[in-house]
MARDRENZA-858386 format. One line per 10 residues: their letters; for each residue x, y, z of N, C-alpha, C, O, CB. Coordinates in pm, 1 decimal, decimal comma. Atoms other than C-alpha are relative to their C-alpha. Glycine has a CB too. Layout:
MARDRENZA-858386
a) X/Y/Z/X/Y/Z/X/Y/Z/X/Y/Z/X/Y/Z; ...
end
This chain:
MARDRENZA-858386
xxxxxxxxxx) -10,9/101,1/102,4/7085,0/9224,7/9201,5/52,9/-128,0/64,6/144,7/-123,4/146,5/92,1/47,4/-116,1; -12,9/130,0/-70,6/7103,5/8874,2/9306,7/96,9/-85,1/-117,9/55,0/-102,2/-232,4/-169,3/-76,5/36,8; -63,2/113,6/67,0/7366,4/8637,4/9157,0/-3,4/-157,6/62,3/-15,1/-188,2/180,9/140,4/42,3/-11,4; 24,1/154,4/-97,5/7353,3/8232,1/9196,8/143,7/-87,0/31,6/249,3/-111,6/-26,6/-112,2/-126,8/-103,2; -148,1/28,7/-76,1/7595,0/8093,4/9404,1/11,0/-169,5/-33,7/96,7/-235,5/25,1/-2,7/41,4/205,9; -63,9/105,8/70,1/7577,0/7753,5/9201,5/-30,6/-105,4/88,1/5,4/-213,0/40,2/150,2/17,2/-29,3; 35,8/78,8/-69,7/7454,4/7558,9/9477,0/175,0/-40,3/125,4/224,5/-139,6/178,7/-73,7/-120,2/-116,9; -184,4/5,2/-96,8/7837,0/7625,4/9692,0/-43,0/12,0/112,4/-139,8/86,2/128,4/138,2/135,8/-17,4; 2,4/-32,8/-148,2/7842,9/7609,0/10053,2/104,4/36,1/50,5/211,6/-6,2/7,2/-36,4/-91,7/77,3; -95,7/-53,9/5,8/8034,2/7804,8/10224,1/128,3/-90,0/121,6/89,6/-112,1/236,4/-50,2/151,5/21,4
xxxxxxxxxx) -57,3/126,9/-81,7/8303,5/7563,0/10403,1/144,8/107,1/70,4/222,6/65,7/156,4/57,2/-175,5/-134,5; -127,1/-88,6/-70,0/8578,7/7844,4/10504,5/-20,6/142,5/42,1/-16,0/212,0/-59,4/119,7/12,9/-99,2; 48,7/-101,8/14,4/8487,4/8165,4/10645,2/90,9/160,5/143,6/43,0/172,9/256,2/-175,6/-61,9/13,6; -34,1/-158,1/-57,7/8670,0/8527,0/10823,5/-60,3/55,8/32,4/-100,8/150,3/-35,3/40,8/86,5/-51,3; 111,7/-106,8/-42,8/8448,5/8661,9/11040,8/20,1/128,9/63,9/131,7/145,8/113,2/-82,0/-55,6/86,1; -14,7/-117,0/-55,4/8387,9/9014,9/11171,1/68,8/5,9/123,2/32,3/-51,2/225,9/-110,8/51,5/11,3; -58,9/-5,6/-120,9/8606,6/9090,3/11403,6/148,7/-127,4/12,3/217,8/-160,1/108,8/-137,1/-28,5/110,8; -161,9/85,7/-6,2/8918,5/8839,9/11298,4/59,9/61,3/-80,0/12,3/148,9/-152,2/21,8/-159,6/-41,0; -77,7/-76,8/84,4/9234,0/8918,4/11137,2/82,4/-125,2/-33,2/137,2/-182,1/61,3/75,9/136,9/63,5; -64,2/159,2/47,1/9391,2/8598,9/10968,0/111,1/127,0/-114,2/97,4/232,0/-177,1/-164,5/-171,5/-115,6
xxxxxxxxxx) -154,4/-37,5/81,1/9753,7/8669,5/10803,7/88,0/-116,4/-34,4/141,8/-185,8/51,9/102,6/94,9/96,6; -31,5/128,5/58,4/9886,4/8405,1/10577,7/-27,6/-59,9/-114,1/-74,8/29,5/-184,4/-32,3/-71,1/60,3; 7,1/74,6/134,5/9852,9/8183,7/10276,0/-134,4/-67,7/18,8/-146,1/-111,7/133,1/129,8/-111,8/-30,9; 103,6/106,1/-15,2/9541,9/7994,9/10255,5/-57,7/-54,3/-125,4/-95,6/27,7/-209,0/-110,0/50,0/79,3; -5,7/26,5/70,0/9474,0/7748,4/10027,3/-139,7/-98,0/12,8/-165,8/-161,5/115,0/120,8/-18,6/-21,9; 131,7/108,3/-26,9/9124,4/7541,8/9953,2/-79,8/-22,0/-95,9/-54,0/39,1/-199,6/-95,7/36,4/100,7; 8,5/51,2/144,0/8911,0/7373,8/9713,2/-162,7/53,3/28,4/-244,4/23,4/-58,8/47,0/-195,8/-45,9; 171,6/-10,4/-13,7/8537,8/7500,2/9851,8/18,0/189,0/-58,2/87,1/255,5/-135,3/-88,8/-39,6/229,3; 38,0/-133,9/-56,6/8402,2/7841,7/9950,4/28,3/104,7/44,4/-74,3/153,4/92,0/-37,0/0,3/53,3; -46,8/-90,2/-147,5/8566,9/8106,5/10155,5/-48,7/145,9/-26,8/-48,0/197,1/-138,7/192,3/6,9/32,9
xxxxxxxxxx) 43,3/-92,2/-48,9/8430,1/8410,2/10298,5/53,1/75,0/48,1/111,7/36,1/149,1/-57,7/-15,4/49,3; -95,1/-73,2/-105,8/8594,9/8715,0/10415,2/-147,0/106,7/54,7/-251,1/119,2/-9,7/175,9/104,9/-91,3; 92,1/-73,5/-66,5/8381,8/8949,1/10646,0/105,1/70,1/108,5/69,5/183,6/140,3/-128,5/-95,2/61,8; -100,4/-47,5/-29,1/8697,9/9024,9/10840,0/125,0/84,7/-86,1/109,3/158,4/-183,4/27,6/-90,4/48,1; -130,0/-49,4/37,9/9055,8/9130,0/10771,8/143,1/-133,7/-50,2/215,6/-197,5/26,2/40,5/93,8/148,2; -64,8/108,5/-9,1/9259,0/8886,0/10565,4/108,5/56,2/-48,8/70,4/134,2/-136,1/-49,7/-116,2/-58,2; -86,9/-11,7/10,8/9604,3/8957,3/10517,9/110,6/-73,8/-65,5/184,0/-118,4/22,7/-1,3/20,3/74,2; -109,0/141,7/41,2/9870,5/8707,2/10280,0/-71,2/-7,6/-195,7/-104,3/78,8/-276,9/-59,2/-217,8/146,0; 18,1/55,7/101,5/9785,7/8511,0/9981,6/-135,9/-115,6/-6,2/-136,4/-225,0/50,2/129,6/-49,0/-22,4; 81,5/144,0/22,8/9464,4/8305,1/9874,3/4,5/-68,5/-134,3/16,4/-0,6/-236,4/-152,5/19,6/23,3
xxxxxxxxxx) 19,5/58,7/95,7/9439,6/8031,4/9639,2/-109,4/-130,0/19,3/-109,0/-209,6/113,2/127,2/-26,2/-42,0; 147,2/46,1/-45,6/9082,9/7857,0/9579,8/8,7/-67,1/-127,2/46,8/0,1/-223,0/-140,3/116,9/34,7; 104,1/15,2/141,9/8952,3/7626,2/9290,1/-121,8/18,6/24,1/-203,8/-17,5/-60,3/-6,5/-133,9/-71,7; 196,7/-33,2/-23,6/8602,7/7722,4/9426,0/11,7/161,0/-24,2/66,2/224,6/-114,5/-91,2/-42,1/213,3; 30,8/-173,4/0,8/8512,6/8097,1/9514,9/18,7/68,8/126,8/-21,6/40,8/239,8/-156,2/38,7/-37,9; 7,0/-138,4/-149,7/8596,7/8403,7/9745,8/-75,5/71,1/-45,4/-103,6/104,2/-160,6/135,6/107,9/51,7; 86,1/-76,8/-21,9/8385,9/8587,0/9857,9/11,4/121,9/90,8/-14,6/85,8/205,6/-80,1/-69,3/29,6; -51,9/-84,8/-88,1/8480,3/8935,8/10030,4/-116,3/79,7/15,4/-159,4/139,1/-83,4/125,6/69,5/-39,8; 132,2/-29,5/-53,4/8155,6/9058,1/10245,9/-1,8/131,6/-37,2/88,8/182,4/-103,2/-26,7/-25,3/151,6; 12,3/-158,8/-21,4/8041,5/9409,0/10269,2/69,7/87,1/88,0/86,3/208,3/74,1/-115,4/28,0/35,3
xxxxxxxxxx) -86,3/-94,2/-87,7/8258,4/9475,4/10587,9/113,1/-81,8/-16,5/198,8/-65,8/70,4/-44,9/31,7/161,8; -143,9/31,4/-15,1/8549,9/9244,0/10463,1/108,4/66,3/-82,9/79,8/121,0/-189,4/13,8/-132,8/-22,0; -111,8/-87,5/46,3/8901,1/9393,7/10383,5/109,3/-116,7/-29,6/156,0/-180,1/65,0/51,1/123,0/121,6; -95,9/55,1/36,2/9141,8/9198,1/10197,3/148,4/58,5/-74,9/140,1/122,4/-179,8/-62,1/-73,6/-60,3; -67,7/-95,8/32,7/9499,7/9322,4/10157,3/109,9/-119,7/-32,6/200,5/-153,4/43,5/20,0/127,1/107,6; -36,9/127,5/35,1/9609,3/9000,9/9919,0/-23,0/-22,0/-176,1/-90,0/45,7/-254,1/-92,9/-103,2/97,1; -23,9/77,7/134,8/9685,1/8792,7/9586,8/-135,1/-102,6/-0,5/-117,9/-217,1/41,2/167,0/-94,9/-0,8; 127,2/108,0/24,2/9311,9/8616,2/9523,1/29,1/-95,8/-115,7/14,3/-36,9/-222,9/-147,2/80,4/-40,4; 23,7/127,2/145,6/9352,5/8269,2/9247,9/-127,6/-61,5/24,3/-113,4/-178,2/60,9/125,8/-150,7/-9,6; 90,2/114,5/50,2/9053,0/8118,7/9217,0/-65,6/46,8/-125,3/-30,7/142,7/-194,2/-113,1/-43,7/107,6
xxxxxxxxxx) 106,0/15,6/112,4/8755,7/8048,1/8954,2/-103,0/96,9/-3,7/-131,9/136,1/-116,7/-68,3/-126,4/7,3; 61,1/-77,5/-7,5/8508,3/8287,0/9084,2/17,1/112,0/136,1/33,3/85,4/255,2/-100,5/-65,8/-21,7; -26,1/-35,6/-151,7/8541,0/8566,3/9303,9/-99,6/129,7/-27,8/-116,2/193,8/-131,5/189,0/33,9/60,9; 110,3/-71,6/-18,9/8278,8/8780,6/9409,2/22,1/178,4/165,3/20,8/189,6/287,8/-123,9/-164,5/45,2; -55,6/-173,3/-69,8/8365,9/9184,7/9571,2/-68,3/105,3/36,7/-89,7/209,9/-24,6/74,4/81,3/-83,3; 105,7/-88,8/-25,4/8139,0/9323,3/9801,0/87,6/138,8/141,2/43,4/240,3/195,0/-160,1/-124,6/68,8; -79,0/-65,4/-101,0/8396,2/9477,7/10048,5/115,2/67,4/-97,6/101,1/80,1/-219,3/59,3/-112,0/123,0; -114,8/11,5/58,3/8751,5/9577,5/9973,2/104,4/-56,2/6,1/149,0/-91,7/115,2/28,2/63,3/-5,8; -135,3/83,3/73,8/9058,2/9415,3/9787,5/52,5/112,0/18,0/-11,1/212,4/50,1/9,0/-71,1/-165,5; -154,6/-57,9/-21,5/9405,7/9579,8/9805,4/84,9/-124,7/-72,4/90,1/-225,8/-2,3/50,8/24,6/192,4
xxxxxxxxxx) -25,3/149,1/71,4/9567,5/9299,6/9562,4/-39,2/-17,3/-156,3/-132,8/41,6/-210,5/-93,0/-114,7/80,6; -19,8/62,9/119,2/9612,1/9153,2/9241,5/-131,1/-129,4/-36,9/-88,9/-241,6/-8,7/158,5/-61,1/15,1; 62,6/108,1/2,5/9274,5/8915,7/9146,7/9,1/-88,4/-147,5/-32,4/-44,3/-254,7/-132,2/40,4/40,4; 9,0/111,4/116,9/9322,4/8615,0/8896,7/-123,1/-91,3/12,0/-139,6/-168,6/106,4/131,4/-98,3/2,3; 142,4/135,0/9,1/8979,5/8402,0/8805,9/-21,0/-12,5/-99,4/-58,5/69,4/-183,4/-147,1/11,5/54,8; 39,4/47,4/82,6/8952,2/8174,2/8612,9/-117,3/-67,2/-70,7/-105,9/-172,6/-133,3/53,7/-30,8/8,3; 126,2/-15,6/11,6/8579,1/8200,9/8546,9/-20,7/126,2/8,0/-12,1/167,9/-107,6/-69,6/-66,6/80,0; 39,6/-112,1/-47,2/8488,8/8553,1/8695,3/33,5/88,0/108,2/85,2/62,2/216,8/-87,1/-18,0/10,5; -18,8/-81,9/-116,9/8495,1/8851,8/8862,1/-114,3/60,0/-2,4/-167,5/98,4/-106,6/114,5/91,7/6,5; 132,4/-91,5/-32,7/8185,7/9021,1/9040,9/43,5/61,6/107,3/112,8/23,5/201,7/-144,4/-72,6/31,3
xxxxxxxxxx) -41,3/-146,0/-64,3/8200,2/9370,7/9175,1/-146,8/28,5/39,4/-229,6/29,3/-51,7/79,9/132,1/-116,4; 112,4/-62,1/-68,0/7907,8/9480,5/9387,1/11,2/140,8/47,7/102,7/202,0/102,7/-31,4/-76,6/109,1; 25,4/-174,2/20,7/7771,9/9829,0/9376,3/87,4/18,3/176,6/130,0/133,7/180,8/-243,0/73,3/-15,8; -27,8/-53,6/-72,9/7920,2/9828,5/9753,7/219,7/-36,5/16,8/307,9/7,4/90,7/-123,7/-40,4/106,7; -159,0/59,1/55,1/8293,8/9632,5/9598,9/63,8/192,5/-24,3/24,2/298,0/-73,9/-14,3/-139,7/-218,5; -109,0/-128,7/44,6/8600,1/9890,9/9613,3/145,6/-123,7/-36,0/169,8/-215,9/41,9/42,3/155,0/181,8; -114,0/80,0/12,1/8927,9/9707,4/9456,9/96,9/98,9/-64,3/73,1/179,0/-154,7/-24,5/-134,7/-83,0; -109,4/-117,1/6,1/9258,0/9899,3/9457,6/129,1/-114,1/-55,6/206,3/-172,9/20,1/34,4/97,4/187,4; -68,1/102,7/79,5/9453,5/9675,1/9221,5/-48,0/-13,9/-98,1/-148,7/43,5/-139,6/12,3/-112,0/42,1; 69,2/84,8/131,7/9433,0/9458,4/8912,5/-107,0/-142,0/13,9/-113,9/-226,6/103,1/134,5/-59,1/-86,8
xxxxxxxxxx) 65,9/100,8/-11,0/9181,2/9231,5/8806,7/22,8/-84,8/-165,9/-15,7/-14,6/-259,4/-152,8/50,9/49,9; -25,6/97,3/54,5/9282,0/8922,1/8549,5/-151,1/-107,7/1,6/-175,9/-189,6/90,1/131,3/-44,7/69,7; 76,8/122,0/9,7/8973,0/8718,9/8426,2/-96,3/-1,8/-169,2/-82,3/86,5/-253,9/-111,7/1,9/153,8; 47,8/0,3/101,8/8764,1/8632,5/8144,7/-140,1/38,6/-54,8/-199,6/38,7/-162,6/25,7/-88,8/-17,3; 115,4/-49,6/9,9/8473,7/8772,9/8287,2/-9,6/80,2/93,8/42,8/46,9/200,1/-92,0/-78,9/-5,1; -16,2/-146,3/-95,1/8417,3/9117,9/8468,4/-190,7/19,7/16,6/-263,6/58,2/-74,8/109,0/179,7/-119,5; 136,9/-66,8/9,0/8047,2/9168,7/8606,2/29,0/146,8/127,6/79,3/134,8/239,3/-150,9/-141,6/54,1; 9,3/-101,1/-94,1/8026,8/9517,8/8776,6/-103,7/89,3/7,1/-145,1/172,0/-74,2/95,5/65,7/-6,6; 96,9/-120,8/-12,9/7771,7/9681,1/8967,7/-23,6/141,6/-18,1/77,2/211,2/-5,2/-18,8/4,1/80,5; -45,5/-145,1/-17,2/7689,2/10025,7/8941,0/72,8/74,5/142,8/50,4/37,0/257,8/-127,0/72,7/-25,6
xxxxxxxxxx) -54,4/-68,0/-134,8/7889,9/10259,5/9187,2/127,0/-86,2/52,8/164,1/-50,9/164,7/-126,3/2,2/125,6; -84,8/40,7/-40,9/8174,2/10028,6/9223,6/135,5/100,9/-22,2/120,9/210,2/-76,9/-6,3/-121,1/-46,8; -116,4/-106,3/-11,0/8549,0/10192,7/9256,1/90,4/-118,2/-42,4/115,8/-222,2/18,5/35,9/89,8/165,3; -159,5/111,0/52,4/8834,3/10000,7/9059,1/121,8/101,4/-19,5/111,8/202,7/-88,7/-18,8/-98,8/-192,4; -113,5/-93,2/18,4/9149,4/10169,6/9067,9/86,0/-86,7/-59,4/73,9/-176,3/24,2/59,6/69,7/125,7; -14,4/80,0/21,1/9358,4/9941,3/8876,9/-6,0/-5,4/-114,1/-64,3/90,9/-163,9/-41,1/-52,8/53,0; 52,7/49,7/82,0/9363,8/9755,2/8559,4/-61,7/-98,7/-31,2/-64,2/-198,5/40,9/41,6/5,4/-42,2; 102,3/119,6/-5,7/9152,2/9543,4/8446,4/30,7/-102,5/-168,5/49,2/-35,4/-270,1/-195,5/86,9/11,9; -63,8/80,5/78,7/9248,2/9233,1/8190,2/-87,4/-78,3/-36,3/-86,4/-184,4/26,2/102,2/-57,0/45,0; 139,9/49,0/2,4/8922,8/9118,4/8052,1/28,6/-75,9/-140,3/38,9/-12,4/-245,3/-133,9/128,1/4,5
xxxxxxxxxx) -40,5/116,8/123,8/9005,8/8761,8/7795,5/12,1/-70,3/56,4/77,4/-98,8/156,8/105,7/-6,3/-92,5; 5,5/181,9/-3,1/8895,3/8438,9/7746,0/116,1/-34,2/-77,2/203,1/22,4/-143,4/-148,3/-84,4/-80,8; -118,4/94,5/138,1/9092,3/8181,3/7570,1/-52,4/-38,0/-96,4/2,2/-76,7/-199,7/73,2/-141,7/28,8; 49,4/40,0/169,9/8820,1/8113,8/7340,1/49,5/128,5/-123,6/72,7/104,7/-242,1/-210,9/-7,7/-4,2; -16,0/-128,9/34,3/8891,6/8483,4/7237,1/147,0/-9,6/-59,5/166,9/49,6/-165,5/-23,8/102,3/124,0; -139,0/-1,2/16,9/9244,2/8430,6/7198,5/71,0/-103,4/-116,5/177,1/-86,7/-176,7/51,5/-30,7/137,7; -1,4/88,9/24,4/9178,4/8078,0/7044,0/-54,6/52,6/-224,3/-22,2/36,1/-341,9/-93,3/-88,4/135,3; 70,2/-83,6/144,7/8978,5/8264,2/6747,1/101,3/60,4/-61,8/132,4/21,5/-174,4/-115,5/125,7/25,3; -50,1/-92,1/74,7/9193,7/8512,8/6667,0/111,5/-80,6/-40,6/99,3/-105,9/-160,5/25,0/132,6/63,0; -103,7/141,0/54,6/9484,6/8253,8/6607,7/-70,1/-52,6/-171,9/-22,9/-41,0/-285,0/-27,7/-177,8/151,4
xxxxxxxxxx) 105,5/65,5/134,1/9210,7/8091,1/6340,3/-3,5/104,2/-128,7/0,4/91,3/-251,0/-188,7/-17,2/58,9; 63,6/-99,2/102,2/9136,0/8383,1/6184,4/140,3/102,4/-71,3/159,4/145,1/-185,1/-131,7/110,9/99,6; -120,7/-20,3/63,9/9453,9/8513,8/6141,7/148,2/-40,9/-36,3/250,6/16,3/-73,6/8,0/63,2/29,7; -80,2/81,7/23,1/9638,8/8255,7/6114,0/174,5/37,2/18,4/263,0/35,0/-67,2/-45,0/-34,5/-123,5; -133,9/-26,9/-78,7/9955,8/8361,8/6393,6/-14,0/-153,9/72,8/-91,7/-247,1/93,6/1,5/161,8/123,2; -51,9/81,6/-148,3/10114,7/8169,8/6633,6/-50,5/69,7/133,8/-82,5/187,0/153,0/180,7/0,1/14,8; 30,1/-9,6/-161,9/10036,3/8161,1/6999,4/59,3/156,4/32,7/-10,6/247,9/76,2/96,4/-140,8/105,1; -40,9/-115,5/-28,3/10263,0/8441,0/7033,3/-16,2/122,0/-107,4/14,5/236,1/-72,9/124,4/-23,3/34,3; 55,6/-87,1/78,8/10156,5/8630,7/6754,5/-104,1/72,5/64,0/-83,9/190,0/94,7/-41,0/-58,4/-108,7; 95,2/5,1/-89,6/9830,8/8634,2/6935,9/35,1/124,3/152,3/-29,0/219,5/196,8/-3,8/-172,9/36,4
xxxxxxxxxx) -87,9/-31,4/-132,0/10027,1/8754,0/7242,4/65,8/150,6/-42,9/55,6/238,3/42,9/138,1/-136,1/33,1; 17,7/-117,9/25,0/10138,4/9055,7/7053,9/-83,5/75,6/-37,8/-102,8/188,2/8,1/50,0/17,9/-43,4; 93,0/-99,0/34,9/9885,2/9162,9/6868,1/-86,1/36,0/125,8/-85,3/158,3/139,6/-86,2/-48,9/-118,0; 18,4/-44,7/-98,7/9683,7/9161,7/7219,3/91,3/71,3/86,5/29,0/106,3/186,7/-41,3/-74,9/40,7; -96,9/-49,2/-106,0/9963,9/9310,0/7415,2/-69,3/170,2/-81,5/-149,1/244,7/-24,8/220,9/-67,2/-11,5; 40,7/-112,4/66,2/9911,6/9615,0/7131,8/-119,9/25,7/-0,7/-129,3/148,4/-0,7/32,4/3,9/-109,6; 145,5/-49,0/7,0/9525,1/9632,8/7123,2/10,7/58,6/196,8/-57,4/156,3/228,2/-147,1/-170,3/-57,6; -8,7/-36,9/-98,3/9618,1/9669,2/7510,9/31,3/115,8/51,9/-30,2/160,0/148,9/43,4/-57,0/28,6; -40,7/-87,9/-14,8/9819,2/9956,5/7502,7/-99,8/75,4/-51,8/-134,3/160,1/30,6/110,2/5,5/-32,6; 63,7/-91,5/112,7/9590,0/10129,3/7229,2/-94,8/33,6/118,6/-97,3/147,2/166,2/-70,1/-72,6/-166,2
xxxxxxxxxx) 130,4/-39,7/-95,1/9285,1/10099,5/7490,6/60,5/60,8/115,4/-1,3/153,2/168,4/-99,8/-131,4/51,8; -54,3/-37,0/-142,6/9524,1/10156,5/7802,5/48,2/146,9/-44,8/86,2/205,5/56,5/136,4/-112,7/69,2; -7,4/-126,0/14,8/9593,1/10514,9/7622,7/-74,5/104,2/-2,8/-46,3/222,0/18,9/37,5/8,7/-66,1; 144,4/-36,6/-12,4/9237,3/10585,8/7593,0/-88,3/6,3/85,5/-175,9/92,7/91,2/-52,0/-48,3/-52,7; 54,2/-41,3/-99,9/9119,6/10491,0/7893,5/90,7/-18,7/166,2/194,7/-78,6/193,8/-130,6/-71,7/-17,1; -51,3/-12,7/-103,7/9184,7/10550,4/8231,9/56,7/-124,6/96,7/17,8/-238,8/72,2/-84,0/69,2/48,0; -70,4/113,7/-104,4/9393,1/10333,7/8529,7/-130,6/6,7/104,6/-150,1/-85,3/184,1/184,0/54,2/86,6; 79,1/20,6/-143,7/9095,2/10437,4/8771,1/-153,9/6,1/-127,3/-169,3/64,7/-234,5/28,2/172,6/171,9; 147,5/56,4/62,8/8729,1/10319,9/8641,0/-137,0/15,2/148,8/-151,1/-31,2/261,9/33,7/-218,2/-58,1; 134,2/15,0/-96,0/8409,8/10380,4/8825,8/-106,2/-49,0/-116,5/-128,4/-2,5/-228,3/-56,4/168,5/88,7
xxxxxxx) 102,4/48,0/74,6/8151,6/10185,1/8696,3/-103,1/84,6/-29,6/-141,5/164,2/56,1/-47,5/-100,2/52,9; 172,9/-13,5/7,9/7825,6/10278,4/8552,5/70,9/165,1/-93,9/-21,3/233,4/-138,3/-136,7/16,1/218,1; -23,6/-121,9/48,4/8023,1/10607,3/8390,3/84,8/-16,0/-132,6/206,3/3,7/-130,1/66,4/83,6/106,6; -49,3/36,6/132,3/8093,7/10520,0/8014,2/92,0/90,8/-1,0/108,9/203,5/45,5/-92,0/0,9/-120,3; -139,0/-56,2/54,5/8411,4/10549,9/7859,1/16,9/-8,4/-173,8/-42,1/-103,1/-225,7/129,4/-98,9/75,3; 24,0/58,7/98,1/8470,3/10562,9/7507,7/179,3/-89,7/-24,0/288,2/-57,6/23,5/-67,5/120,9/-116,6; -110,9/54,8/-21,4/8726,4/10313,4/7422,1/-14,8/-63,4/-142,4/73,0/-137,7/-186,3/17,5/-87,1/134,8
end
Protein backbone atom coordinates (compact mmCIF):
# COMPACT_ATOMS: atom_id res chain seq x y z
CA UNK A 1 0.00 0.00 0.00
CA UNK A 2 1.47 3.19 -1.05
CA UNK A 3 0.91 6.39 1.01
CA UNK A 4 1.73 10.13 -0.37
CA UNK A 5 4.46 11.71 1.10
CA UNK A 6 2.86 15.24 0.32
CA UNK A 7 5.46 16.29 -1.92
CA UNK A 8 8.34 16.27 1.46
CA UNK A 9 11.86 15.80 0.78
CA UNK A 10 13.73 14.14 2.83
CA UNK A 11 16.36 16.81 4.31
CA UNK A 12 17.65 14.68 7.52
CA UNK A 13 18.42 11.14 7.34
CA UNK A 14 20.14 7.87 9.77
CA UNK A 15 21.57 5.63 7.67
CA UNK A 16 22.28 1.89 7.89
CA UNK A 17 24.94 1.33 9.72
CA UNK A 18 24.93 4.71 12.11
CA UNK A 19 24.01 5.07 15.61
CA UNK A 20 23.12 8.81 16.47
CA UNK A 21 22.28 9.37 20.38
CA UNK A 22 20.71 12.63 21.28
CA UNK A 23 17.98 15.17 20.89
CA UNK A 24 17.29 16.19 17.46
CA UNK A 25 15.21 18.76 16.53
CA UNK A 26 13.93 19.95 12.79
CA UNK A 27 11.32 21.41 10.75
CA UNK A 28 11.65 19.00 7.36
CA UNK A 29 11.89 15.23 6.90
CA UNK A 30 13.94 12.78 8.83
CA UNK A 31 14.65 9.29 8.17
CA UNK A 32 15.80 6.61 10.38
CA UNK A 33 17.27 3.43 8.63
CA UNK A 34 19.78 3.19 11.45
CA UNK A 35 19.83 3.24 15.24
CA UNK A 36 18.59 6.45 16.82
CA UNK A 37 18.84 6.76 20.36
CA UNK A 38 17.45 10.24 22.57
CA UNK A 39 14.60 12.41 21.77
CA UNK A 40 13.06 13.72 18.36
CA UNK A 41 11.06 16.67 17.77
CA UNK A 42 9.86 17.51 14.03
CA UNK A 43 7.03 19.87 12.68
CA UNK A 44 7.43 17.81 9.42
CA UNK A 45 7.64 13.86 9.50
CA UNK A 46 9.71 10.76 10.75
CA UNK A 47 10.09 8.27 9.10
CA UNK A 48 11.56 4.90 10.68
CA UNK A 49 12.75 2.52 7.58
CA UNK A 50 12.30 -1.15 7.49
CA UNK A 51 15.81 -1.78 9.12
CA UNK A 52 15.54 1.39 11.41
CA UNK A 53 15.41 1.02 15.29
CA UNK A 54 14.40 3.84 17.33
CA UNK A 55 14.69 3.66 21.12
CA UNK A 56 13.02 7.42 21.66
CA UNK A 57 10.22 10.18 22.39
CA UNK A 58 8.96 10.99 18.50
CA UNK A 59 6.80 14.88 18.39
CA UNK A 60 5.98 15.59 15.20
CA UNK A 61 2.84 15.95 12.70
CA UNK A 62 3.25 12.81 10.83
CA UNK A 63 5.12 9.85 11.54
CA UNK A 64 5.28 6.95 9.51
CA UNK A 65 6.57 3.05 11.20
CA UNK A 66 8.11 0.74 9.04
CA UNK A 67 10.91 -0.49 11.44
CA UNK A 68 10.89 -0.38 15.20
CA UNK A 69 9.99 2.28 17.95
CA UNK A 70 10.77 1.59 21.66
CA UNK A 71 9.13 5.10 22.82
CA UNK A 72 6.30 7.18 23.41
CA UNK A 73 4.88 8.72 19.73
CA UNK A 74 2.93 12.14 19.77
CA UNK A 75 1.51 13.43 16.11
CA UNK A 76 -0.15 15.87 15.55
CA UNK A 77 -1.68 14.76 12.26
CA UNK A 78 -0.87 10.92 12.16
CA UNK A 79 0.41 7.81 12.77
CA UNK A 80 1.23 5.08 10.03
CA UNK A 81 2.15 1.56 10.93
CA UNK A 82 3.39 -0.62 8.11
CA UNK A 83 2.57 -4.26 7.88
CA UNK A 84 6.55 -4.54 8.55
CA UNK A 85 6.15 -1.43 11.78
CA UNK A 86 6.69 -3.11 15.37
CA UNK A 87 6.15 -0.24 18.21
CA UNK A 88 6.70 -1.21 21.86
CA UNK A 89 5.13 1.85 23.49
CA UNK A 90 2.35 4.40 23.24
CA UNK A 91 1.01 6.08 20.42
CA UNK A 92 -0.88 9.74 20.95
CA UNK A 93 -2.54 11.08 17.69
CA UNK A 94 -5.64 11.86 16.01
CA UNK A 95 -5.10 9.52 13.43
CA UNK A 96 -3.88 5.77 13.56
CA UNK A 97 -3.47 4.09 9.98
CA UNK A 98 -2.28 0.42 10.49
CA UNK A 99 -1.21 -2.13 8.21
CA UNK A 100 -2.06 -5.57 8.49
CA UNK A 101 0.51 -7.71 10.60
CA UNK A 102 1.79 -4.84 12.52
CA UNK A 103 2.77 -5.48 16.45
CA UNK A 104 1.75 -2.57 18.94
CA UNK A 105 2.37 -3.37 22.37
CA UNK A 106 1.27 -0.32 24.02
CA UNK A 107 -1.57 2.02 24.13
CA UNK A 108 -2.90 3.68 21.74
CA UNK A 109 -4.79 7.33 22.21
CA UNK A 110 -6.74 7.82 19.09
CA UNK A 111 -8.61 11.88 19.31
CA UNK A 112 -8.97 14.74 17.43
CA UNK A 113 -9.91 18.01 18.85
CA UNK A 114 -12.68 18.35 16.54
CA UNK A 115 -13.94 15.21 18.48
CA UNK A 116 -13.44 16.70 21.71
CA UNK A 117 -14.67 20.14 20.35
CA UNK A 118 -18.22 18.38 19.58
CA UNK A 119 -18.79 16.72 22.47
CA UNK A 120 -18.38 20.04 24.56
CA UNK A 121 -21.41 21.35 22.02
CA UNK A 122 -23.43 18.66 22.46
CA UNK A 123 -23.26 18.32 25.91
CA UNK A 124 -22.80 21.30 26.94
CA UNK A 125 -19.49 20.62 29.69
CA UNK A 126 -16.58 22.43 30.17
CA UNK A 127 -13.22 21.66 28.72
CA UNK A 128 -12.70 19.54 31.60
CA UNK A 129 -15.86 17.95 31.68
CA UNK A 130 -14.86 16.75 28.29
CA UNK A 131 -11.59 15.58 29.91
CA UNK A 132 -13.50 13.34 32.19
CA UNK A 133 -16.01 12.00 30.48
CA UNK A 134 -13.08 10.86 27.92
CA UNK A 135 -10.71 9.83 30.61
CA UNK A 136 -13.93 7.31 31.55
CA UNK A 137 -14.92 6.15 27.99
CA UNK A 138 -11.01 5.36 28.24
CA UNK A 139 -10.96 3.17 30.98
CA UNK A 140 -14.33 1.42 29.85
CA UNK A 141 -12.48 0.44 26.41
CA UNK A 142 -8.98 -0.03 28.23
CA UNK A 143 -10.98 -2.93 30.26
CA UNK A 144 -12.17 -4.48 27.19
CA UNK A 145 -9.42 -4.42 25.24
CA UNK A 146 -6.07 -5.41 25.39
CA UNK A 147 -2.46 -3.34 26.15
CA UNK A 148 -0.94 -5.52 23.20
CA UNK A 149 -2.90 -5.13 19.67
CA UNK A 150 -1.92 -6.86 16.50
CA UNK A 151 -3.54 -5.45 13.76
CA UNK A 152 -5.79 -6.93 11.24
CA UNK A 153 -7.29 -9.25 14.36
CA UNK A 154 -10.66 -7.57 15.48
CA UNK A 155 -11.46 -6.76 18.84
CA UNK A 156 -14.73 -6.10 20.09
CA UNK A 157 -14.68 -2.92 21.92
Amino acid sequence: MQYATDDAFINSIVGEGTHFRGHLELAGLLRIDGDFTGSIRSEGKVLIGKNGRADCTIEAATVVIGGVIRGSVYASEKVIVLATGIVLGNIHCPRLIAEIGVLIDGQCAVRGEAAIHDLEATRGRSRRGAFWLRQSRAEEVGSVASSSLRAGVPSRV
